[in-house]
C-alpha positions as CSV (number, residue, x, y, z in Angstrom):
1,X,-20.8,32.9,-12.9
2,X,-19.7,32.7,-9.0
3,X,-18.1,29.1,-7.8
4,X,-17.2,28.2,-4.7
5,X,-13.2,29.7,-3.6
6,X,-11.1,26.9,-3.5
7,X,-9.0,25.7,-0.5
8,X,-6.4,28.1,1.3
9,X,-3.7,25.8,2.4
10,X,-3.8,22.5,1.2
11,X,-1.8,22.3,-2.5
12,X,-3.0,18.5,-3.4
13,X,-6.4,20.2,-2.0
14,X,-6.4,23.2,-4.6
15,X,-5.3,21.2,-7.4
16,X,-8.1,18.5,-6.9
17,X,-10.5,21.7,-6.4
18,X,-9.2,22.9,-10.0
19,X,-9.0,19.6,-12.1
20,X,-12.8,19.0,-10.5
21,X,-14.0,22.3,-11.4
22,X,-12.3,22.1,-15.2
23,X,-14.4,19.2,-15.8
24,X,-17.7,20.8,-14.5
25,X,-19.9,22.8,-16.1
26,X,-19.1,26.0,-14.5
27,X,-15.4,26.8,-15.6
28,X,-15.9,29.7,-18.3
29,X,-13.5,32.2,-19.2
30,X,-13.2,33.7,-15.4
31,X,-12.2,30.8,-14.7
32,X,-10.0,29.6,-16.8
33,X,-7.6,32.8,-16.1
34,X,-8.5,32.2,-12.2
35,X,-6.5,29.1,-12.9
36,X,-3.9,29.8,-15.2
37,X,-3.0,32.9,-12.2
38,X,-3.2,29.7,-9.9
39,X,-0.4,28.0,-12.0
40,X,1.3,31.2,-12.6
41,X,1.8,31.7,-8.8
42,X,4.3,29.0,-8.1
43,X,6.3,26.4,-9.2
44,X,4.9,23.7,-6.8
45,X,1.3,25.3,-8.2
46,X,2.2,23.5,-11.2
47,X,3.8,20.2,-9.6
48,X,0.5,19.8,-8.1
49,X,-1.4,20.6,-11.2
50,X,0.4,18.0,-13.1
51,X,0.3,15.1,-10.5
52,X,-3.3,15.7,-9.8
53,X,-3.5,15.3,-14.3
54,X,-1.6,12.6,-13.8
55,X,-3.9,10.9,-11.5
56,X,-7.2,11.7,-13.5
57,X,-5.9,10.4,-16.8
58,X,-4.8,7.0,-14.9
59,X,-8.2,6.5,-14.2
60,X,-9.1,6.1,-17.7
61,X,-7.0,3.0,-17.4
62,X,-8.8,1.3,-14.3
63,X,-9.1,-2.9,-15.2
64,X,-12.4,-4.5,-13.9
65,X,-10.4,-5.9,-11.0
66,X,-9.6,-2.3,-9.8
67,X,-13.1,-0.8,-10.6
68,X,-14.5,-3.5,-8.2
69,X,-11.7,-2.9,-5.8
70,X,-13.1,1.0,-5.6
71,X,-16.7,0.0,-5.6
72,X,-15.8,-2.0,-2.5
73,X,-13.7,0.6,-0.3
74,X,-16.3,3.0,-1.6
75,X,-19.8,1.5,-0.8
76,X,-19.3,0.6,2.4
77,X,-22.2,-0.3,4.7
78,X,-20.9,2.1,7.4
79,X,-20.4,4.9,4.7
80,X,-23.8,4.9,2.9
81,X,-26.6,6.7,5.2
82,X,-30.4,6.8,4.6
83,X,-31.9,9.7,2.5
84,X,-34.6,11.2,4.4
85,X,-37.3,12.2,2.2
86,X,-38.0,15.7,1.9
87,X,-41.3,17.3,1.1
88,X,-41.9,19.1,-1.6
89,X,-43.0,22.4,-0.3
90,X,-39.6,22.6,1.5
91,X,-37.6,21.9,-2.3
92,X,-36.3,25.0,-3.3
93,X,-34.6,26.3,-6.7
94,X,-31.2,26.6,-5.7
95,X,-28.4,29.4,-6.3
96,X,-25.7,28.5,-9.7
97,X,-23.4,28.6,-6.5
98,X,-25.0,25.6,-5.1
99,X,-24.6,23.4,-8.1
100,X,-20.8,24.5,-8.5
101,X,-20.2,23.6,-5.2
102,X,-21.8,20.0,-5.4
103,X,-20.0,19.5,-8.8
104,X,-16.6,20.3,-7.2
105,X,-17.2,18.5,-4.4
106,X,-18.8,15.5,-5.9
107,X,-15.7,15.4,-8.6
108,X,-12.8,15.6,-5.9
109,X,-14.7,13.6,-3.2
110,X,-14.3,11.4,-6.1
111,X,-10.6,11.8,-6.5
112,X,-9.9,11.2,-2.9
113,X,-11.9,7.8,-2.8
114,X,-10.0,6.3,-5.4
115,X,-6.5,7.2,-4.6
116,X,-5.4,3.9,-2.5
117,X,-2.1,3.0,-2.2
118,X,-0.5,0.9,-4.7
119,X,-3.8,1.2,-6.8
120,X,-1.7,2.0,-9.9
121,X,1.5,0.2,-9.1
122,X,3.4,-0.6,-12.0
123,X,3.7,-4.2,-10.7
124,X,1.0,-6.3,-8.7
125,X,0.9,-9.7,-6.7
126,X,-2.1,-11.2,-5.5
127,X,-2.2,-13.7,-2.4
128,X,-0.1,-16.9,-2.7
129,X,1.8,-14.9,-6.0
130,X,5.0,-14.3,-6.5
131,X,7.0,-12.5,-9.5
132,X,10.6,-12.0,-10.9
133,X,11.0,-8.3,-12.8
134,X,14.1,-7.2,-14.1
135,X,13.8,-3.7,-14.3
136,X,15.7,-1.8,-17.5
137,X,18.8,-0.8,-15.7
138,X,19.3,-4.7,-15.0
139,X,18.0,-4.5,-11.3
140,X,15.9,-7.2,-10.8
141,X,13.0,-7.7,-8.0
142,X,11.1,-10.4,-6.7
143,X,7.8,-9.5,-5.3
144,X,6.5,-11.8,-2.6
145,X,2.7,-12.5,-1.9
146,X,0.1,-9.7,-2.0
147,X,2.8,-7.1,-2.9
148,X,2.5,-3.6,-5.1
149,X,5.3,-1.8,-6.5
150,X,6.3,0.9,-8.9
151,X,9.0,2.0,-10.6
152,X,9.8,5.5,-12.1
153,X,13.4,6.0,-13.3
154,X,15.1,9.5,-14.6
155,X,18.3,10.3,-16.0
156,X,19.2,11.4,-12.7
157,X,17.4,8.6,-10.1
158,X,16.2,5.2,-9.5
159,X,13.3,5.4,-7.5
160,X,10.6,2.9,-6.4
161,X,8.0,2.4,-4.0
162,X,6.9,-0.2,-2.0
163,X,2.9,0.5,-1.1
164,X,2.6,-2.8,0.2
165,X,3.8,-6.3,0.6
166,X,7.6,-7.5,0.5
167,X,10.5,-8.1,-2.2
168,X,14.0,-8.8,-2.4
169,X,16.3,-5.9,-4.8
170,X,19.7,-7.4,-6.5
171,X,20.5,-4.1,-7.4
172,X,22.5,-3.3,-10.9
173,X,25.7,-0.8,-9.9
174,X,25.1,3.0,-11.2
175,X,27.2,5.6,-9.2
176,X,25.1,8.5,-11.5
177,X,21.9,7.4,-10.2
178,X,20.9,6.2,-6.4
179,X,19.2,3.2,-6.0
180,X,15.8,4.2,-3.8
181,X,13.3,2.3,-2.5
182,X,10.6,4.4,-0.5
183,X,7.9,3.0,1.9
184,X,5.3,5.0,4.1
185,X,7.6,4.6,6.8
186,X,11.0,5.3,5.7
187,X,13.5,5.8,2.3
188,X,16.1,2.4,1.7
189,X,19.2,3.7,-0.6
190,X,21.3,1.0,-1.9
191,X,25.3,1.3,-1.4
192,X,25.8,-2.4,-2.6
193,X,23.7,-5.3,-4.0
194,X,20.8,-7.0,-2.6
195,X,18.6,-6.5,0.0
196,X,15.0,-7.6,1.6
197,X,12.6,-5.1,2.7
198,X,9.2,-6.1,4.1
199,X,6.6,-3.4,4.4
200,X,2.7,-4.5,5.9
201,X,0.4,-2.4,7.1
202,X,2.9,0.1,9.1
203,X,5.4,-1.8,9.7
204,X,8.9,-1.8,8.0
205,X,11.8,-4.4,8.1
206,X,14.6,-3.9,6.0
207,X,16.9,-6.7,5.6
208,X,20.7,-6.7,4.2
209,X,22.1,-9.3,2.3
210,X,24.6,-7.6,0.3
211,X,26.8,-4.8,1.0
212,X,24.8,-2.2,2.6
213,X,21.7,0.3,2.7
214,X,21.4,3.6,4.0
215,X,17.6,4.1,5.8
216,X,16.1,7.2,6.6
217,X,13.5,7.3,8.3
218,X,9.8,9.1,8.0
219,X,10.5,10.5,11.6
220,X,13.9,11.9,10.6
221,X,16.0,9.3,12.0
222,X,18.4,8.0,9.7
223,X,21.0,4.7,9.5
224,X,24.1,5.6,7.2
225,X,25.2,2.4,6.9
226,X,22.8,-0.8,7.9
227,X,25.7,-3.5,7.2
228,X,25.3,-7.0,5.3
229,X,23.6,-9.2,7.6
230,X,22.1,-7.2,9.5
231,X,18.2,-5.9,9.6
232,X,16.6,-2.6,11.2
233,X,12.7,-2.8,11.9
234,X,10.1,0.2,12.2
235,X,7.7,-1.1,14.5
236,X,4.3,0.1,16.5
237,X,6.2,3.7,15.6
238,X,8.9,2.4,17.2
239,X,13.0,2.1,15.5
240,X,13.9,-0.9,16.7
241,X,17.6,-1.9,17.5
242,X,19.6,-3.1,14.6
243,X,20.2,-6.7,14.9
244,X,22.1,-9.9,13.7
245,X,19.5,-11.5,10.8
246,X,18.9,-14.9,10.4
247,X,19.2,-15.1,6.5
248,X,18.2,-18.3,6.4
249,X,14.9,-17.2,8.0
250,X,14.9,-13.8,6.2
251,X,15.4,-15.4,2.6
252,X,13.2,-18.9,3.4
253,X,10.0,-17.3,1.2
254,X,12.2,-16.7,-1.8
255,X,12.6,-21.1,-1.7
256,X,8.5,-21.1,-1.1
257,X,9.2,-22.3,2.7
258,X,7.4,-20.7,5.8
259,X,9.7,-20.9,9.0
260,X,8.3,-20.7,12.1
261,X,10.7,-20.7,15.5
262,X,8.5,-20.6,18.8
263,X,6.0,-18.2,17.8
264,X,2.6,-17.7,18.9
265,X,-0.3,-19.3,16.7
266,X,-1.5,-16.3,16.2
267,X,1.6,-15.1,14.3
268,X,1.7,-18.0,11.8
269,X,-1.9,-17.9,11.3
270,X,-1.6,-13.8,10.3
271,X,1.6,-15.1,7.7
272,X,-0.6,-17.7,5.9
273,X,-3.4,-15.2,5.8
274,X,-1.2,-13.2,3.7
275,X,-0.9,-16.1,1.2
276,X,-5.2,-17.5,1.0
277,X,-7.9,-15.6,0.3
278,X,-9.3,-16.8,3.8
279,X,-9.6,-15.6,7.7
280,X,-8.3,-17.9,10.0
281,X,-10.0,-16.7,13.5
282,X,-8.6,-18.1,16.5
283,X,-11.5,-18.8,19.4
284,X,-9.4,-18.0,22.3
285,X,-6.5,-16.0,23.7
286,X,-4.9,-18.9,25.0
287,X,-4.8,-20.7,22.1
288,X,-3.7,-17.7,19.8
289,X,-0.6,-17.2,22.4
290,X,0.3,-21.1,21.9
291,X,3.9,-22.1,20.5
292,X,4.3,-23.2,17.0
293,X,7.7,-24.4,15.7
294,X,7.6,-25.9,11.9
295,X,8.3,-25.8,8.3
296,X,5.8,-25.1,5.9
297,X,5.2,-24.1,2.4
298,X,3.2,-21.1,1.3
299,X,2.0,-22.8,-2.1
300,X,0.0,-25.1,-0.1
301,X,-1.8,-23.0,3.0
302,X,-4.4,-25.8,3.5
303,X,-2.1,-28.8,4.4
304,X,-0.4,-25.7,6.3
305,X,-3.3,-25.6,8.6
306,X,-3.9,-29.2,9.0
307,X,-0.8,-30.5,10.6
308,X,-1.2,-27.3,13.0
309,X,-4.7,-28.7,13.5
310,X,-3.1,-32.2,13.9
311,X,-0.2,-31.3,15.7
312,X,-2.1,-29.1,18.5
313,X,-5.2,-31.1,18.8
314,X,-7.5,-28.4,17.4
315,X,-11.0,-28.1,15.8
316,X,-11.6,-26.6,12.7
317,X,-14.9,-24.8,11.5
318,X,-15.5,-23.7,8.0
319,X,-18.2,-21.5,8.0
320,X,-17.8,-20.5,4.7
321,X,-15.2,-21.6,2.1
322,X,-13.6,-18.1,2.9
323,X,-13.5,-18.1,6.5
324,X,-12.0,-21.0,9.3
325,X,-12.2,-20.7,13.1
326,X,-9.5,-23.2,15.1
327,X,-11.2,-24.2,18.5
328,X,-9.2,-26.4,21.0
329,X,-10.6,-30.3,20.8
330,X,-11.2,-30.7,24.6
């Protein structure tokens, strides 16, 4: 039976377009020994094989919490369109061609939607969360606040990724096996202990406490040696100079304190969004640029907001018990 050819280019692409096609209806004996020749061709024909395996067999183990997750990304208002209806003098029987197609694409469209970064991280925060791992070389981690993380060691590497979120490594010494933290904006190698590395949205901060860290960026650029007490940022695509750190500021979320120096409303407001479940909307630009300077603790968001509420003279709306809008009083 003819089936659609599958992509030209694209590796993740073909492997998605055989794993969808080996669970449809259509993959006989053709082809079966279309795909083992597939896998035959290459060695990274078969890397792709096995992580796009990998992938489907995770999402046998989807909790409810991710299932509704997915639902969410998925069905979104803007997504869904209207079905026209179609008469039925214009429905026609359609070519064995036609249903292999929709199968594959249905099956890998499918694929695609649910890969989201950090989905299947090893280990998961939610808002206002923090947690202490100690991995099984004796690294340990602490995750901050809305953070994902996972961990795959080998006899030859330590490597982890931080999707999202921020966490301080006090790294275990192993000369046989780097230390490597990767983000979607850059690799952090360990050459000493501990170090802070803060990764939201696509932004980076990396953060030295002990010893050093080597960062390479994902634009090529590359710091051999990013000293204790010092911290390198990745910022609006921009490498920005390496600084002094303030590591009393740097480490103040591992004591559950917020510390704010000067900064706009609007930056202290996006920080305790990142520990509540709740928008904070600012009515104004004015009042979004105004200076904060205070001490507050992230276990506690709601007495957070009203001292800045007492402090600046503001109004506060609830709308709903998941969204606040600050107003000036006057």
């Amino acid at each position: 039976m003819p089936v659609p050819p599958p992509p030209e280019d694209n590796l993740a692409q073909q492997a998605d377009y055989w794993l969808a096609l080996s669970h449809s209806p259509f993959f006989g004996a053709e082809q079966k020994q279309a795909l083992q020749d597939w896998l035959s061709a290459s060695l990274q024909n078969q890397q792709a094989w096995r992580q796009a395996q990998l992938f489907w067999q995770q999402t046998e183990s989807l909790t409810q919490a991710q299932i509704a997750e997915i639902e969410k990304r998925v069905l979104k208002p803007s997504v869904l369109q209207p079905i026209p209806s179609i008469p039925k003098a214009k429905i026609r029987y359609k070519s064995p061609v036609f249903y292999a197609t929709a199968a594959c694409l249905v099956l890998a469209i499918t694929l695609k939607l649910l890969w989201q970064p950090g989905l299947f991280a090893d280990y998961q925060t939610a808002k206002g969360e923090q947690e202490q791992v100690v991995l099984r070389d004796g690294s340990s981690v602490l995750l901050n606040t809305d953070t994902r993380l996972s961990v795959k060691f080998s006899q030859n590497s330590r490597a982890l990724t931080l999707h999202e979120g921020e966490a301080y490594f006090t790294v275990a010494p192993d000369k046989q096996r780097p230390f490597t933290v990767q983000t979607a904006k850059g690799d952090i190698t360990a050459l000493g202990t501990a170090f802070n590395i803060q990764q939201l949205d696509d932004d980076l901060t990396v953060t030295v406490f002990q010893h050093a860290v080597r960062v390479k960026f994902s634009n090529g650029q590359q710091i051999e040696h990013l000293n204790e007490g010092q911290q390198t940022a990745y910022i609006d695509d921009q490498i920005q100079p390496t600084t002094t750190a303030n590591l009393n500021q740097a480490k103040a979320w591992r004591e559950h304190r917020l510390v704010f120096k000067n900064q706009p409303l609007q930056t202290v407001v996006a920080e305790l969004e990142r520990y509540r479940p709740v928008k904070i909307i600012i009515a104004n630009k004015a009042l979004a640029q105004h200076r904060v300077t205070g001490v507050f603790d992230p276990r506690d968001t709601e007495a957070a907001i009203t001292v800045i509420e007492k402090t600046l003279g503001l109004k506060e709306y609830r709308l709903t018990n998941k969204l606040v809008v600050l107003l000036s009083a006057g």
